[in-house]
N, C-alpha and C positions, 0 to 999 in steps of 0.2 A: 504494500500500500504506500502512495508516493506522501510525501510530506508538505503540509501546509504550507504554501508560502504567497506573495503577492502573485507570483510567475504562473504559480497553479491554479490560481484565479482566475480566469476572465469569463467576461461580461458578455452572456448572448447576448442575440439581438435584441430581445422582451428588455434588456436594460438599457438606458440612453448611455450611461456611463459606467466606468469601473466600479465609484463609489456605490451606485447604485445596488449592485451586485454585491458589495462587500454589506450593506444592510439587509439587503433579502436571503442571505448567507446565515445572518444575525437574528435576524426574523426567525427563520429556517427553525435556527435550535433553539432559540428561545421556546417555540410556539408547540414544537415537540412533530409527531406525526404517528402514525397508529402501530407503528412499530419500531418506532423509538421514543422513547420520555424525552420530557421538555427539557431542559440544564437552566440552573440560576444562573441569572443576569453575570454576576460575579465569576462563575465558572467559563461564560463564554467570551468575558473581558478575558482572564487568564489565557486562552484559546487562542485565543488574535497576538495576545501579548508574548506570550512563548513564540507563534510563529512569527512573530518580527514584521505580522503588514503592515505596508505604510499607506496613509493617506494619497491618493492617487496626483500626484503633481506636488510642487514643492510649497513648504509656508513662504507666503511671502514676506512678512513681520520678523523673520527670523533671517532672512536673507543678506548680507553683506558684499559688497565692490569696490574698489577703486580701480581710478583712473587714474593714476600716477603712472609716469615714465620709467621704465627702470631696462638700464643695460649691462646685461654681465659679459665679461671674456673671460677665455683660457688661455693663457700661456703655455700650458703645458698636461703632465698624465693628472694633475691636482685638479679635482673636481673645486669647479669656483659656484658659489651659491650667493643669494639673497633673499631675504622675505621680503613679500610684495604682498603680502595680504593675511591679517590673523584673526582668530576670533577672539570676543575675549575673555577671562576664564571661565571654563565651563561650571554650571550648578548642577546640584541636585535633581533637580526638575527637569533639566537641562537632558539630562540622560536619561532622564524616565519618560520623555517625549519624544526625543529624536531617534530614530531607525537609522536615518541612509541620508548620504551628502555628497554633492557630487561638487570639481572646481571645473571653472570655464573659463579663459585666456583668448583672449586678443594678441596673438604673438608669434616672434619669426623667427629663423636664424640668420647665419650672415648672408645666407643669400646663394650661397655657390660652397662645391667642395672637391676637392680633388679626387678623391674617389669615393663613388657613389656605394660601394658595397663593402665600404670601410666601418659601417654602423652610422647611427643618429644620435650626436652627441650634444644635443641641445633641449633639454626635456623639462618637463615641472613636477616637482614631488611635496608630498604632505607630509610633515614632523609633526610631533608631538612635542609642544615644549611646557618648560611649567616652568613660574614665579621666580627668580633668583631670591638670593639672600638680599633686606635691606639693609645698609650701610646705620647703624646706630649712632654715626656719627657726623652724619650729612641730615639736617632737619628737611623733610617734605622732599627726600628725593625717594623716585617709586622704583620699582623692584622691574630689572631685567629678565626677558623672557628667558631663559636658557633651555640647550637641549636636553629631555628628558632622559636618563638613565636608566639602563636595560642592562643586567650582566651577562646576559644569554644573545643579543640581536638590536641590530640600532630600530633607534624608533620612527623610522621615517620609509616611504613607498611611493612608488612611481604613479602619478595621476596619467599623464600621459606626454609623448615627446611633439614637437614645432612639424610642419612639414619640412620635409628634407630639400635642402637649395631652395627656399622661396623666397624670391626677393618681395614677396608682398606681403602686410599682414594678413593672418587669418584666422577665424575664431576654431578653438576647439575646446571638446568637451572629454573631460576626462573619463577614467571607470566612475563607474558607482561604486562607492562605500557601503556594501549595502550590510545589512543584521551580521551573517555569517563571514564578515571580511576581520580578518584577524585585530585590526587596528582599534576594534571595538571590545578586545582582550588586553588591551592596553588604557584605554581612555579613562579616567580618575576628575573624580571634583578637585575642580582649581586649574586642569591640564587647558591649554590654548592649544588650539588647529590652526597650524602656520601653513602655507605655501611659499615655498620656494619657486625660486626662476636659477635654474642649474645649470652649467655647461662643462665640458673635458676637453684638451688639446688642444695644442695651439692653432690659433685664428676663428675657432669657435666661439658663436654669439650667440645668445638669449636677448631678445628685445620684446617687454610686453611694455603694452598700454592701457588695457583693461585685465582685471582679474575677477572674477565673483566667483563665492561659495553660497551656492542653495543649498536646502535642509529639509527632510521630508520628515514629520509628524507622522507617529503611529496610527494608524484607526484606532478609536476607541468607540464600541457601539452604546457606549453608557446612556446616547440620547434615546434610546428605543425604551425605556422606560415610562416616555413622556407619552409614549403612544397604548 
């Protein structure tokens, strides 16, 4: 028997939309049917909540962007980084609504490479970082992000790479982060979701101009109550 998830869901036709489908799902077991018992509201919150569905399209209230300028090089084998975009630290609540996140860039490399089957050395990755220590000695200065500490594995993952030789910008959308993606065996109250703009080897470029991370909210059918 396959496992719950948003993927294994979809919406015939009888529904306009996903959402739709994810309520008449809710209905479903709420309501019971003549050879199967009804499940408490409660039990069926838990249902959704274990399998990790999210709300069909992103929150927009929880969404963040910029449009700042930012250009990295390489020199050399030294992967060269910077953040261009972070959230900021995560709550409670934080983690007990959000499922799945996805980053989107406006961005390019240097345009040309000398060989094309030499790899893509111009990409964007998502770290994890958390709070630094504040200075006790410096009044009203705030605490540095730093990278978060793993003894086993760094904490940080490929969103996705530039197109290869484009001298134009262009928009891309990374993986999804979705329930079952490791990063969410890492993620902690107080931790910030950075993006990076990365590159390796010399004459390699990263150039963005837009960045945004959206954020998908779990379904909760807690309003089937009202009905």
């Amino acid at each position: 028997m396959g496992s719950l998830t948003s993927k294994s869901i979809k919406a015939p036709e009888e529904f306009p939309t996903q959402l739709h489908a994810y309520y008449a799902l809710s209905r479903a077991l709420l309501d019971g049917a003549p050879h199967r018992p009804a499940l408490p509201l409660e039990i069926i919150i838990q249902v959704f909540d274990v399998a990790g569905i999210a709300r069909p399209g992103p929150t927009k209230d929880l969404a963040i962007s910029d449009d700042s300028h930012f250009l990295v090089n390489a020199n050399d084998a030294e992967t060269q980084h910077t953040t261009i975009l972070q959230s900021e630290p995560i709550t409670s609540d934080w983690l007990n609504q959000v499922v799945q996140f996805q980053v989107s860039t406006t961005s390019r490399d240097q345009g040309w490479v000398g060989d094309p089957n030499a790899g893509n050395w111009s990409w964007i990755e998502v770290w994890i970082l958390t709070a630094g220590p504040i200075s006790a000695t410096t009044p009203g200065q705030t605490a540095t992000p730093q990278e978060k500490m793993h003894p086993e594995r760094l904490l940080r993952w490929i969103s996705h790479h530039n197109t290869l030789a484009e001298r134009q910008y262009a928009t891309h959308q990374g993986i999804l982060f979705e329930p079952d993606h490791e990063i969410w065996c890492y993620l902690e109250k107080g931790d910030i979701i950075a993006v990076k703009a990365c590159c390796r080897f010399g004459g390699w470029q990263n150039e963005v101009k837009h960045c945004s991370l959206k954020f998908w909210k779990k379904f909760n059918p807690t309003s089937l109550a009202l009905y």
